[in-house]
N, CA, C and O atoms as a GROMACS GRO file, in nm:
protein
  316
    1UNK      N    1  -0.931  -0.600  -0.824
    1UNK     CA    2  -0.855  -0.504  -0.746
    1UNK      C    3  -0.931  -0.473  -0.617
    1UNK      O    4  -1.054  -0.465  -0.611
    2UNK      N    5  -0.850  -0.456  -0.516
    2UNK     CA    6  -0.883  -0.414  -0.375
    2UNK      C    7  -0.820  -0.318  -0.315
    2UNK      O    8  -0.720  -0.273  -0.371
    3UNK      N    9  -0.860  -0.264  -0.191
    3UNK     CA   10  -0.796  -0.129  -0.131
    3UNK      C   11  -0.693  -0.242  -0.059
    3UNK      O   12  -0.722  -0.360  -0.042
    4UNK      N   13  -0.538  -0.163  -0.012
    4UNK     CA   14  -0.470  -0.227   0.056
    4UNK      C   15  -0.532  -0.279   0.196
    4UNK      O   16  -0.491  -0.372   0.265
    5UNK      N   17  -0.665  -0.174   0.222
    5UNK     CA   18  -0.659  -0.203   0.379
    5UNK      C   19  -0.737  -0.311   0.374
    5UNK      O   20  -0.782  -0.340   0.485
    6UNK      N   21  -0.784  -0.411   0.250
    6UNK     CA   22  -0.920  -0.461   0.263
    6UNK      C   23  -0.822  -0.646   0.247
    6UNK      O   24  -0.864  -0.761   0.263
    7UNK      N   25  -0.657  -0.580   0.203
    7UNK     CA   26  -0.584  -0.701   0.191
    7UNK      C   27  -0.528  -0.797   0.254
    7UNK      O   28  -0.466  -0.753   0.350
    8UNK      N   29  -0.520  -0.917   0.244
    8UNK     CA   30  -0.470  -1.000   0.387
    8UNK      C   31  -0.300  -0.952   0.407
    8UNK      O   32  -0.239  -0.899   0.314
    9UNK      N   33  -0.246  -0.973   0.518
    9UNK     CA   34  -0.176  -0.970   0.592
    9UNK      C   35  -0.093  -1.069   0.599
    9UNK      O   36  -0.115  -1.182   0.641
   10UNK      N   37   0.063  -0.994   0.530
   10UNK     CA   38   0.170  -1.093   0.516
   10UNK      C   39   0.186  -1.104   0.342
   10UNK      O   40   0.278  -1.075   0.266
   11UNK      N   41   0.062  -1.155   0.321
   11UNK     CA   42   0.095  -1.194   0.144
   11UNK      C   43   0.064  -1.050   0.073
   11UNK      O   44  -0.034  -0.975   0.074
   12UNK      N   45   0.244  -1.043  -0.014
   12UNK     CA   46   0.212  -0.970  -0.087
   12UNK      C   47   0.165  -0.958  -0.204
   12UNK      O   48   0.123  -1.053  -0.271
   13UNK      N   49   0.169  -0.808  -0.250
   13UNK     CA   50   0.016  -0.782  -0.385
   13UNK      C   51   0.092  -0.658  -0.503
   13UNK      O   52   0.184  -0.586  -0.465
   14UNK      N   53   0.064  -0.654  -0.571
   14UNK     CA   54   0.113  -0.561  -0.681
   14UNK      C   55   0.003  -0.440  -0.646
   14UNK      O   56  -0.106  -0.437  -0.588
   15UNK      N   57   0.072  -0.364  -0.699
   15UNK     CA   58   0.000  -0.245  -0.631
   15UNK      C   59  -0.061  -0.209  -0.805
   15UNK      O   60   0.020  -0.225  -0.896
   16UNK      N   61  -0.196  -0.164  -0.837
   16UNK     CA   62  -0.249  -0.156  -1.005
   16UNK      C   63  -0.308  -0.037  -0.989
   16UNK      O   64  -0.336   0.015  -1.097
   17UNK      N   65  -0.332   0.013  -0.912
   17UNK     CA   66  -0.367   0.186  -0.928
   17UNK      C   67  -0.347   0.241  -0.797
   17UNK      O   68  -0.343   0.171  -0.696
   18UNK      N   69  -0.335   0.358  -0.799
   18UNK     CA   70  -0.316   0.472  -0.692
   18UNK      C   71  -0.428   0.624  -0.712
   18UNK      O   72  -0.402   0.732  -0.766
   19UNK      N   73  -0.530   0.586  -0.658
   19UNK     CA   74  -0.655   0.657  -0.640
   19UNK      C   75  -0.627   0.810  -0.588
   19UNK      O   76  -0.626   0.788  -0.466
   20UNK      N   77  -0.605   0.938  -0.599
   20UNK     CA   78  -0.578   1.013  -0.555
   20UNK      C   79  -0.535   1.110  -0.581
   20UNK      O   80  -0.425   1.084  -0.631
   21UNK      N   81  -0.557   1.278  -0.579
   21UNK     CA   82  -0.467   1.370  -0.650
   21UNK      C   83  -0.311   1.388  -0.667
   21UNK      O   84  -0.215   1.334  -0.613
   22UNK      N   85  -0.323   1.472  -0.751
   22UNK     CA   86  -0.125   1.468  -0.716
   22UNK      C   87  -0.087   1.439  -0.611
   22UNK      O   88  -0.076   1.318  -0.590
   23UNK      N   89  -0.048   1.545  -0.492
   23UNK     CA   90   0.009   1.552  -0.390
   23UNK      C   91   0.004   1.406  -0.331
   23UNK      O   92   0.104   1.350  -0.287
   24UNK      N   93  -0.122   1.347  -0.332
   24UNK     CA   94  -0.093   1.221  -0.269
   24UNK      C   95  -0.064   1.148  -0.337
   24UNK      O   96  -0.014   1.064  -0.263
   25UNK      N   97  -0.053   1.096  -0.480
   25UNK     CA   98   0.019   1.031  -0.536
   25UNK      C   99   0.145   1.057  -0.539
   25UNK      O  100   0.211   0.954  -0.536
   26UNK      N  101   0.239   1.200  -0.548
   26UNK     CA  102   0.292   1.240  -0.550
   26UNK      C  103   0.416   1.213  -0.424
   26UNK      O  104   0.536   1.231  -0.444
   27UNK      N  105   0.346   1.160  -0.269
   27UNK     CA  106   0.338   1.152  -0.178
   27UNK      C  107   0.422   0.963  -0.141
   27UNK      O  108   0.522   0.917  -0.087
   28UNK      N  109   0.295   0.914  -0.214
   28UNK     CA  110   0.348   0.784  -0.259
   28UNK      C  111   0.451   0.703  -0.296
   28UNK      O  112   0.498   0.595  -0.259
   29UNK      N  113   0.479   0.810  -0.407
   29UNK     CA  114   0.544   0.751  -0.486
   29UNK      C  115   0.707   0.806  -0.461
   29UNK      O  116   0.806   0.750  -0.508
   30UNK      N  117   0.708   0.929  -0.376
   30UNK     CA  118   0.863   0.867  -0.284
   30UNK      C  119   0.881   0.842  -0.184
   30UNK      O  120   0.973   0.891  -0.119
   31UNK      N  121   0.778   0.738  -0.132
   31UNK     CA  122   0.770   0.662  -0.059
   31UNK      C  123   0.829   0.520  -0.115
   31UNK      O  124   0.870   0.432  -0.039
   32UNK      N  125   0.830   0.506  -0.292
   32UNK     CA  126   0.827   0.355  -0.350
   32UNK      C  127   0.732   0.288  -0.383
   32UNK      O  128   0.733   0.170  -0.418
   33UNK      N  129   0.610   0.389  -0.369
   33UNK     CA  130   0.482   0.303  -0.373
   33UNK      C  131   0.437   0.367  -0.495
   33UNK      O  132   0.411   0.486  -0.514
   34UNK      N  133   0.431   0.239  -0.598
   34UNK     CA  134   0.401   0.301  -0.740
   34UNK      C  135   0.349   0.180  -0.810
   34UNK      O  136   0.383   0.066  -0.779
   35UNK      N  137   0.232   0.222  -0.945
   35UNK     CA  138   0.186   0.125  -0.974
   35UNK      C  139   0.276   0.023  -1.045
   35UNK      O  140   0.344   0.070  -1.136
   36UNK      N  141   0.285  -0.081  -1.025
   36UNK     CA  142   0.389  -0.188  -1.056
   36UNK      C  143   0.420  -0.277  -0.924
   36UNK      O  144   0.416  -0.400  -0.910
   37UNK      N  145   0.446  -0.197  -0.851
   37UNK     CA  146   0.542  -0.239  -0.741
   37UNK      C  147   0.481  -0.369  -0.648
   37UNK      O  148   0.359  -0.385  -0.647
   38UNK      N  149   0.534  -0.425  -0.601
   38UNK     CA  150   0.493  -0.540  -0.489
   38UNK      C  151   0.486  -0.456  -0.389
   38UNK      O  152   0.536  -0.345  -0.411
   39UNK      N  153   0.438  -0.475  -0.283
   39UNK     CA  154   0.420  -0.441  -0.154
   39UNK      C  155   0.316  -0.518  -0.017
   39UNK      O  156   0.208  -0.573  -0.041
   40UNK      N  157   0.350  -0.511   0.063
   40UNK     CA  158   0.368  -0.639   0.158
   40UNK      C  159   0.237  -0.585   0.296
   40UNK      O  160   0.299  -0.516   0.376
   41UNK      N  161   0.125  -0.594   0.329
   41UNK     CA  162   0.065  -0.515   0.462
   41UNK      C  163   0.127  -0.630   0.527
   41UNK      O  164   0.135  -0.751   0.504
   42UNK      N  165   0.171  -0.545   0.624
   42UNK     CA  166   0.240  -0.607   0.788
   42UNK      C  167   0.130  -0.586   0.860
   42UNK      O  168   0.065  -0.684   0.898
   43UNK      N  169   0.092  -0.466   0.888
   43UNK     CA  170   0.011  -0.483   1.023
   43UNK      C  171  -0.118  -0.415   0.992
   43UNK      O  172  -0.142  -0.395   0.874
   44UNK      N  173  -0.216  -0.372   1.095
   44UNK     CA  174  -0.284  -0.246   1.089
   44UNK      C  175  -0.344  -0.207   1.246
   44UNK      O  176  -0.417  -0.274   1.319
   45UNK      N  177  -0.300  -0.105   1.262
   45UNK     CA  178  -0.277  -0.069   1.374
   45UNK      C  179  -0.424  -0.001   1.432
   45UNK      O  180  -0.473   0.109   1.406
   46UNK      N  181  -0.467  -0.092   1.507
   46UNK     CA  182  -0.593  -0.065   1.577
   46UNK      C  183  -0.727  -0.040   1.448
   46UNK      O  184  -0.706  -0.086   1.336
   47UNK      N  185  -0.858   0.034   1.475
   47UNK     CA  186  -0.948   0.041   1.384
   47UNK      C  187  -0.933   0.155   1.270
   47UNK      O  188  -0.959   0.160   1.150
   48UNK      N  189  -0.875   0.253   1.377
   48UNK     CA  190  -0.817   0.380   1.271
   48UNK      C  191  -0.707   0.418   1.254
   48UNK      O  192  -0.673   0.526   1.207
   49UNK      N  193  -0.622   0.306   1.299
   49UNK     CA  194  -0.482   0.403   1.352
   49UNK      C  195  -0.422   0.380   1.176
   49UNK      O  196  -0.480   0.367   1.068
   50UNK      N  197  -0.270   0.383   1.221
   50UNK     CA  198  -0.225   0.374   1.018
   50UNK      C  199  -0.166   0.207   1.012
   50UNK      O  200  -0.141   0.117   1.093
   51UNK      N  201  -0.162   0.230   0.862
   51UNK     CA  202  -0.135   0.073   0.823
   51UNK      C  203   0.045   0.070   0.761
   51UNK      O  204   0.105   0.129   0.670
   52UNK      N  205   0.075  -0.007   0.842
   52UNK     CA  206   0.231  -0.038   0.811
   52UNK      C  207   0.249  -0.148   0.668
   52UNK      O  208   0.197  -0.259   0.656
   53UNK      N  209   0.319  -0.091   0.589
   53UNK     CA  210   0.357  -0.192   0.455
   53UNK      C  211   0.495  -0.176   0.454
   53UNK      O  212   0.558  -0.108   0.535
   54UNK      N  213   0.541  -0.238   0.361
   54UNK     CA  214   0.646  -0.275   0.301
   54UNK      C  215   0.663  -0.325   0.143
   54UNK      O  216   0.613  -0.417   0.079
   55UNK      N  217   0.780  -0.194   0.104
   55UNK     CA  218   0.779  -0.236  -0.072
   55UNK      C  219   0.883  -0.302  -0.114
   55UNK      O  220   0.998  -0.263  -0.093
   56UNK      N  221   0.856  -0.404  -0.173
   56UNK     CA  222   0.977  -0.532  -0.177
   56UNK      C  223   1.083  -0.459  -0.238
   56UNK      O  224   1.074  -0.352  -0.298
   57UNK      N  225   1.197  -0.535  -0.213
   57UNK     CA  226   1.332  -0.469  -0.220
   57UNK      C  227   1.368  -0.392  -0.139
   57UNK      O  228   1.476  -0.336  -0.161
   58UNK      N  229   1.290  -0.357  -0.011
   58UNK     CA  230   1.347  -0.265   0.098
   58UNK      C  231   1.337  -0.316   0.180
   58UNK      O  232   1.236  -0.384   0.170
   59UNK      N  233   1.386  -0.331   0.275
   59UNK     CA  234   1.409  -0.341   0.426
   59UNK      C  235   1.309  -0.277   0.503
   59UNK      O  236   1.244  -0.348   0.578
   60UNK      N  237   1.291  -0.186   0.498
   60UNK     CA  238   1.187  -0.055   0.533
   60UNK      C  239   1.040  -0.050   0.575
   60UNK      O  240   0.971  -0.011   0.480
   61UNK      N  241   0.974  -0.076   0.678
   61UNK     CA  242   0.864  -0.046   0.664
   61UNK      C  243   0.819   0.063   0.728
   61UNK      O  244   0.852   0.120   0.832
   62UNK      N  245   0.686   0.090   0.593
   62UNK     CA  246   0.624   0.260   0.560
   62UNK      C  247   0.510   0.265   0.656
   62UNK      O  248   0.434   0.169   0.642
   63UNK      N  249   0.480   0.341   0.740
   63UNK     CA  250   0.346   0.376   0.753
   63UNK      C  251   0.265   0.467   0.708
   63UNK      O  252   0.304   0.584   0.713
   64UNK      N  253   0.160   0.445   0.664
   64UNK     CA  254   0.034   0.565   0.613
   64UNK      C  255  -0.075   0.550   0.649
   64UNK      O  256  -0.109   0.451   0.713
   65UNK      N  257  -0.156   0.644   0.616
   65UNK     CA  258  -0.255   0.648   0.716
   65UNK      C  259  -0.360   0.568   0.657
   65UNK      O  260  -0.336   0.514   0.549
   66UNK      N  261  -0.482   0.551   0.717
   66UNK     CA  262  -0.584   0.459   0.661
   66UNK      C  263  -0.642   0.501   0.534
   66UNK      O  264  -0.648   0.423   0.440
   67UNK      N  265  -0.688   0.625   0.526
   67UNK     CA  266  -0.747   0.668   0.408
   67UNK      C  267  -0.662   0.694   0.288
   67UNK      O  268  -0.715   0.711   0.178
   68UNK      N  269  -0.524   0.698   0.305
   68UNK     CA  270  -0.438   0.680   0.199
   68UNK      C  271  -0.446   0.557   0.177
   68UNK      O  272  -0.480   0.541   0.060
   69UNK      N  273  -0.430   0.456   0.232
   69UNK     CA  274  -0.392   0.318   0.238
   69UNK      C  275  -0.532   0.247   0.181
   69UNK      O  276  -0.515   0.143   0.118
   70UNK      N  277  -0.640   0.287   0.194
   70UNK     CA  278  -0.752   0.246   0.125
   70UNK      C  279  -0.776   0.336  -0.019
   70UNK      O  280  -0.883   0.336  -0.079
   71UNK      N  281  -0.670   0.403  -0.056
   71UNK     CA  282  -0.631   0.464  -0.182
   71UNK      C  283  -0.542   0.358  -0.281
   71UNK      O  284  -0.528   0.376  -0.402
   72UNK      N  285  -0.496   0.265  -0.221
   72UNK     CA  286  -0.400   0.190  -0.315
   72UNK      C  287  -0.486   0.070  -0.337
   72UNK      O  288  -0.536  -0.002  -0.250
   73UNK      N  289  -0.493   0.062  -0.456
   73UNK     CA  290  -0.542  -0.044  -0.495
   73UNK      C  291  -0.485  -0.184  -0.556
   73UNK      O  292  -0.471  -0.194  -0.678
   74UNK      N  293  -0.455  -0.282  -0.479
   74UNK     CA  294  -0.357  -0.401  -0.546
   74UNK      C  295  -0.425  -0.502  -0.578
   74UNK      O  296  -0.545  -0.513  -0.556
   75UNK      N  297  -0.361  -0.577  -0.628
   75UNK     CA  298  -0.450  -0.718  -0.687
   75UNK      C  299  -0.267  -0.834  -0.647
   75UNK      O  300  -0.150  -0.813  -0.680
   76UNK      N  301  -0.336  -0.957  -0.560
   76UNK     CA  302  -0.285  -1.073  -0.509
   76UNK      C  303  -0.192  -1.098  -0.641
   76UNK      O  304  -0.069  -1.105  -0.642
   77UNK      N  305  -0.274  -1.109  -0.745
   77UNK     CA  306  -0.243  -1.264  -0.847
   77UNK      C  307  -0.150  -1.186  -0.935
   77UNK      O  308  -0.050  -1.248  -0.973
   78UNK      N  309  -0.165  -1.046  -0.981
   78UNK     CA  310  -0.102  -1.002  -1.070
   78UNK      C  311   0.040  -1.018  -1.093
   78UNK      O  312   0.092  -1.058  -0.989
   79UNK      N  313   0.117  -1.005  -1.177
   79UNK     CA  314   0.258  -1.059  -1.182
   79UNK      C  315   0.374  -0.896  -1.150
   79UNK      O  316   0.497  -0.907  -1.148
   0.00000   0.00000   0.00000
């Protein structure tokens, strides 16, 4: 497992834990971002700015900020 921000770009990853108190899990997760889920990093916007994803089955892409985003922890291979 890795932080999203540490993930390559384009290929997506199952998301296997969400590091964080309620509120920000809480935060997350109606966003769509929940452990199970696929989700996609598109971009990352400058050194600190936020990191844009996308959770499969949506159209939609989320931005959050870096230190949330180095809260999600996904793994490539998982199914």
């Amino acid at each position: 497992m890795i932080p999203l921000t540490a993930h390559r770009r384009g290929v997506p990853a199952t998301v296997m834990e969400l590091r964080g108190g309620h509120a920000m899990r809480s935060r997350l997760e109606a966003l769509g971002i929940r452990e199970g889920k696929r989700i996609t990093l598109v971009s990352v916007l400058g050194r600190h700015g936020p990191v844009i994803l996308q959770v499969e089955g949506s159209s939609t892409q989320i931005a959050v900020g870096r230190g949330m985003a180095g809260r999600i922890l996904v793994s490539e291979h998982a199914a």
